[in-house]
C-alpha positions in Angstrom: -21.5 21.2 -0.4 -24.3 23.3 0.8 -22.6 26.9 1.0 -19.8 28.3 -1.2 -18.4 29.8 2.8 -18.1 25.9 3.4 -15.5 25.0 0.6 -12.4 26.3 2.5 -13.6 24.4 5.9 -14.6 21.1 4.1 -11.1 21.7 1.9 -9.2 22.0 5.2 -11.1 18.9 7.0 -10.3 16.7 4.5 -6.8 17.7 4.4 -6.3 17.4 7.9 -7.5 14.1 7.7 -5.7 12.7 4.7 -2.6 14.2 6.1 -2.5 11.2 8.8 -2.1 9.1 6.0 -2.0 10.3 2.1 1.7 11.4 2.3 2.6 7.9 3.3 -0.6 6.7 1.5 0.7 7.3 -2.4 1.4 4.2 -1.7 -0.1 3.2 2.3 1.9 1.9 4.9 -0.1 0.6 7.6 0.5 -2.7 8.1 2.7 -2.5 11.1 0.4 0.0 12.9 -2.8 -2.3 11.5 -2.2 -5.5 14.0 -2.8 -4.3 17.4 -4.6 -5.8 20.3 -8.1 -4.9 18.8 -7.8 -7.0 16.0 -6.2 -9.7 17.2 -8.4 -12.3 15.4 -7.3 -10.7 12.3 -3.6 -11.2 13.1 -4.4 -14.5 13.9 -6.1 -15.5 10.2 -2.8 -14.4 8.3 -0.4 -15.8 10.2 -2.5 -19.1 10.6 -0.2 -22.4 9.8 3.2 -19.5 8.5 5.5 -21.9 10.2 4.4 -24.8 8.1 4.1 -23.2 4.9 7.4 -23.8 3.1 5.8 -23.1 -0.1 2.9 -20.7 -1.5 -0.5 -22.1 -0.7 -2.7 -23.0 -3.7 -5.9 -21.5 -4.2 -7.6 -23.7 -6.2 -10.9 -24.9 -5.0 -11.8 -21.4 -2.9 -12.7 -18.4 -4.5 -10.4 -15.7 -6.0 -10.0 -11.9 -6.0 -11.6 -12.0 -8.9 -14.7 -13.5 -7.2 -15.0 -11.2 -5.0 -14.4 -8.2 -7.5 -17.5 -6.2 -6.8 -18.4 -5.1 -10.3 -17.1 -1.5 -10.8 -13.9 -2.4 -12.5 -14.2 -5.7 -14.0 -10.7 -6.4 -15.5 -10.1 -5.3 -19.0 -10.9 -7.7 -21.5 -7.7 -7.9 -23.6 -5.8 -11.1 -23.5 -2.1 -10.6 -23.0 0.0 -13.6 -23.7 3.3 -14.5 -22.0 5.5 -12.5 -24.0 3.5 -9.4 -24.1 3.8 -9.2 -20.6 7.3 -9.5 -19.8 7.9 -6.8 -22.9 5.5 -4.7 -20.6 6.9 -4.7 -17.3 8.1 -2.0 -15.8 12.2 -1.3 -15.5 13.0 1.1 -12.7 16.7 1.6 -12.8 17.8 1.3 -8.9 19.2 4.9 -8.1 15.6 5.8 -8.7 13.4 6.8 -6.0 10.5 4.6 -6.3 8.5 7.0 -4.0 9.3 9.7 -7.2 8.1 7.3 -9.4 4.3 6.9 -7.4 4.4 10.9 -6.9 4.7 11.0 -10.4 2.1 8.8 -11.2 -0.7 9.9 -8.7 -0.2 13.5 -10.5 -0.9 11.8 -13.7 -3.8 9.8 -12.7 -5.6 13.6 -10.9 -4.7 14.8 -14.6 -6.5 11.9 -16.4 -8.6 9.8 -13.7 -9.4 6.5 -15.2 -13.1 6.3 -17.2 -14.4 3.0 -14.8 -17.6 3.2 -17.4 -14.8 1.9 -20.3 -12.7 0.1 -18.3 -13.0 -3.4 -20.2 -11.7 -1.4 -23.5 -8.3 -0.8 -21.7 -5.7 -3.5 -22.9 -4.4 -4.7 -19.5 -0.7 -4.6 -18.5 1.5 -4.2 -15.4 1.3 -0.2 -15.4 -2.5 -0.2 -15.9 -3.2 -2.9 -13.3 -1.3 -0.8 -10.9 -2.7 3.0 -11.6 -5.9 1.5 -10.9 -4.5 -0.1 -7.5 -2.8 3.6 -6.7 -6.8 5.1 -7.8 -8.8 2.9 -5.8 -6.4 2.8 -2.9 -5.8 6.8 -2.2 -9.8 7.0 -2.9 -10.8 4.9 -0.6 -8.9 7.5 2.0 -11.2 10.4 1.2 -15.3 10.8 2.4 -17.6 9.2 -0.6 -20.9 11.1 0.0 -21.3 15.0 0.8 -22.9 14.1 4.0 -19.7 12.6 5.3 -17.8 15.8 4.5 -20.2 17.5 6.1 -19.6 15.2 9.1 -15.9 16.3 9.0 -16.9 19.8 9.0 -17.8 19.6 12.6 -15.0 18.6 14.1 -12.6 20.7 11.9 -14.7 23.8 13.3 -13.7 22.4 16.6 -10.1 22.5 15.3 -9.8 25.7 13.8 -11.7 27.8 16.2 -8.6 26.0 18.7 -5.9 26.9 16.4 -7.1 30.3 15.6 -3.9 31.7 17.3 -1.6 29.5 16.2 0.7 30.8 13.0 -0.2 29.7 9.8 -2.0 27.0 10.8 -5.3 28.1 8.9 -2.8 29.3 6.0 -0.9 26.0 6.0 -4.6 24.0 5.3 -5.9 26.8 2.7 -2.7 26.0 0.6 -3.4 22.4 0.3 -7.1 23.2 -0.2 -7.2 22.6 -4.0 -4.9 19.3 -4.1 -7.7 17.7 -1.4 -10.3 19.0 -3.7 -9.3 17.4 -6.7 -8.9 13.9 -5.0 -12.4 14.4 -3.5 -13.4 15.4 -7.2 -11.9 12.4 -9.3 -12.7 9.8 -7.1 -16.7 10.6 -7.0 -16.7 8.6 -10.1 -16.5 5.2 -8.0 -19.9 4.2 -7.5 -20.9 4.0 -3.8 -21.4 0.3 -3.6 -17.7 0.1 -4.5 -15.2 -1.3 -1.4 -12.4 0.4 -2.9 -10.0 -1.4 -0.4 -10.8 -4.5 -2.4 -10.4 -2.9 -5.5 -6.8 -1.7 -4.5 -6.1 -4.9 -3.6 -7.5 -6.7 -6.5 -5.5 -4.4 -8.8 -2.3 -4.3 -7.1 -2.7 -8.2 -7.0 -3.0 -7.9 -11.0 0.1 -5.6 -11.2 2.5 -7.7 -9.0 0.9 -11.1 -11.9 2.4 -8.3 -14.3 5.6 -8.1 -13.5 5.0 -4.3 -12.1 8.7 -3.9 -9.6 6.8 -1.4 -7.5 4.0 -3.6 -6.9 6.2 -6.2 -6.2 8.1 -4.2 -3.4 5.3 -3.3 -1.7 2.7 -5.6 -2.0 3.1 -7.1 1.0 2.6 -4.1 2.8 0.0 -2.4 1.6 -2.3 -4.9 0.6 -2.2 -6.6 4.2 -3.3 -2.6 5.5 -6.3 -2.6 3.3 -7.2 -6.3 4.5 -6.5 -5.4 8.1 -8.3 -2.1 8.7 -12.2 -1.8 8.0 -13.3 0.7 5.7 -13.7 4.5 8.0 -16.4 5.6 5.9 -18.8 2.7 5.7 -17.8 1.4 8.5 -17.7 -2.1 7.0 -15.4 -4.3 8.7 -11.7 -5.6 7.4 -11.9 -7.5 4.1 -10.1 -10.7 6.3 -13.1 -11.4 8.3 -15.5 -10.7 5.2 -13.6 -12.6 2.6 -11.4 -15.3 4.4 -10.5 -16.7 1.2 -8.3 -13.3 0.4 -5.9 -14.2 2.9 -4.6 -17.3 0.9 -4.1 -15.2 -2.0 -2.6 -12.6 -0.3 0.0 -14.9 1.5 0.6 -16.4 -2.4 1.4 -12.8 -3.6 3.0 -11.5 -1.2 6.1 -14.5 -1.1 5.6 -14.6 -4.7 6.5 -10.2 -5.4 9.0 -10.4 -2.4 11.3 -12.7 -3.8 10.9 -11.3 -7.4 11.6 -8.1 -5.8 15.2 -8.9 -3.8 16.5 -10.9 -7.2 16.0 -7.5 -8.7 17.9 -6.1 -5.6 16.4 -2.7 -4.9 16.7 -1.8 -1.5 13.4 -1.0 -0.8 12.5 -5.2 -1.6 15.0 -5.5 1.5 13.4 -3.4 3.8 9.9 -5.1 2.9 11.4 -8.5 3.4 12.6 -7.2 6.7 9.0 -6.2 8.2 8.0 -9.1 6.8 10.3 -11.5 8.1 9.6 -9.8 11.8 5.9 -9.8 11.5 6.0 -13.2 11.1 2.8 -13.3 9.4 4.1 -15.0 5.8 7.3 -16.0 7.0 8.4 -17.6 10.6 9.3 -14.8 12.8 12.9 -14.8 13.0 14.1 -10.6 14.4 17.8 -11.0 13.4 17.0 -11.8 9.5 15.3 -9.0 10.1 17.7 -6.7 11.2 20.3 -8.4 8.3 17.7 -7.3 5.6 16.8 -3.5 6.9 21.2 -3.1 7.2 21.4 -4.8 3.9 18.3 -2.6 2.5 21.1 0.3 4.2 24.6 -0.8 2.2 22.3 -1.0 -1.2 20.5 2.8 -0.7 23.8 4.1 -0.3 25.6 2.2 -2.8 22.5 3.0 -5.5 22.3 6.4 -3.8 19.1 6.6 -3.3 16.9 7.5 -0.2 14.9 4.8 1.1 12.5 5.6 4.3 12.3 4.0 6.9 15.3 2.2 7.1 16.5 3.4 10.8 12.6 2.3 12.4 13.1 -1.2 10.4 16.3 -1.3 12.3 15.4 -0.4 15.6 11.9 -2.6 15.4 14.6 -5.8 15.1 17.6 -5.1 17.2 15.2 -4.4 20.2 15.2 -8.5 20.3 18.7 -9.2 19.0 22.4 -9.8 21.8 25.4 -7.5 20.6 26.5 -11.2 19.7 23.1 -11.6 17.0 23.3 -7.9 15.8 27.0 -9.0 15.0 26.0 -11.8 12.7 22.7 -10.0 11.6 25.2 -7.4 10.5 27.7 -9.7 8.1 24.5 -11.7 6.9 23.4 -8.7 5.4 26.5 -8.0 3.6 26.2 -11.5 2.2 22.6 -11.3 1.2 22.6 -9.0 -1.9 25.4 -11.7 -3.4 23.0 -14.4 -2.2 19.9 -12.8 -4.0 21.5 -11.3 -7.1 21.5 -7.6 -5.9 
């Protein structure tokens, strides 16, 4: 930054910014929003051949996320064997907020940032694999150079010279100043040639291989958002039309967390099954399992007592393609399907 004056104004830019999507972000949910008209042709490579995919497609012969890693954060060295790893995955009672969990995490990981220049010295388990996913993903939310702060400075003089009269506007930004500036801070350590969406998505891959419950819920999500949307800094376009070969894998791990997730039964796995099950892109679309697993993802929150976002859109997004008759059974389905799933 060229000027100390600046550091308020870049501060606020950022924040203004990341507030579209770091709240949501620690951990992402764009998926829904990411498959719109202007990316059709991406929509079209994930849900290629769903409705004749009864199981998991192999990957063999094609390349791997660890093919395309791109050389930042090679995986850590240390074998783990199949015992280690199930005595490493993470338990996450079910009246626990897993959004609690992440906001817990994400302060730990501004506290101590990963050192990417000993990475292969790290023994690799389930909660490693996914602070690394949660470092790479929120990083690749923020500018990586100074000169692309500097290009958000302009338009947030725009936006404060209009806001000047507004109340606490200006003092709402300068209070979230330092936060922004940290994240900035800790993720200049990522090397420039780094595409941290495929870093977040090779990691959170790794975690969900784990065992990690988290990464498991919400694989499906997130990892289809940094597929889908290109990269705002670089401008380099989504990972689906650069990689094809990701989108097998990602169909693979995404059936393969979801249903480890709902034997579990915490509700969140419901409502992820339900966007899943309406998107249609790794299941065949079918709106009133939908609606059974949001209302079931409903009767578990309340009977863990937990909040679980969401919930109400997940709803709404089904029923508006369901007859009183369909929401009827949608709506004993989904007391049947935490006995049906373990929950």
């Amino acid at each position: 930054m060229k000027h100390p004056s600046k550091r308020i104004l870049i501060l606020a830019t950022l924040t203004v910014f990341i507030a579209i999507g770091f709240v949501a972000y620690v951990v992402w949910r764009p998926a829904s929003d990411g498959i719109s008209d202007s990316n059709w042709q991406l929509e079209q490579t994930l849900s290629s051949d769903v409705n004749s995919e009864s199981q998991p497609p192999e990957t063999g012969g094609s390349k791997t996320l660890e093919d395309f890693q791109t050389g930042s954060s090679k995986a850590p060295t240390a074998a783990l064997n199949t015992q280690k790893r199930l005595e490493q995955q993470l338990s996450l009672p079910l009246n626990v907020s897993m959004d609690q969990y992440k906001a817990d995490l994400w302060a730990r990981i501004q506290s101590d940032p990963p050192d990417l220049e000993r990475l292969d010295e790290y023994e690799l388990d389930a909660e490693m694999a996914y602070r690394l996913y949660m470092y790479f993903g929120n990083c690749s939310m923020v500018p990586h150079t100074d000169q692309q702060v500097d290009k958000r400075l302009g338009h947030l003089l725009e936006r404060a010279e209009r806001a000047r009269n507004r109340d606490g506007f200006l003092d709402r930004l300068e209070g979230q100043a330092n936060e922004v500036l940290d994240i900035y801070e800790i993720c200049l350590h990522i090397p420039l040639e780094v595409d941290r969406r495929l870093e977040a998505v090779v990691w959170l891959t790794k975690a969900v291989q784990l065992g990690h419950e988290i990464a498991e819920t919400q694989f499906y999500e997130k990892a289809m958002g940094f597929i889908l949307r290109p990269d705002y800094f670089t401008n380099s376009p989504p990972l689906a039309l650069q990689q094809p070969g990701l989108v097998s894998e990602f169909k693979s791990t995404a059936r393969l967390g979801l249903s480890r997730a709902l034997e579990k039964g915490y509700p969140e796995a419901y409502l992820a099954q339900s966007q899943a099950v309406l998107e249609g892109l790794i299941y065949p679309k079918d709106p009133l399992l939908a609606y059974a697993y949001a209302r079931a993802a409903e009767l578990e929150a309340a009977r863990h007592r937990v909040m679980v976002r969401d919930i109400g859109e997940r709803k709404s997004a089904a029923a508006q393609y369901l007859s009183k008759e369909e929401l009827t059974e949608a709506e004993q389905l989904a007391r049947e399907l935490p006995l049906s799933h373990g929950g």
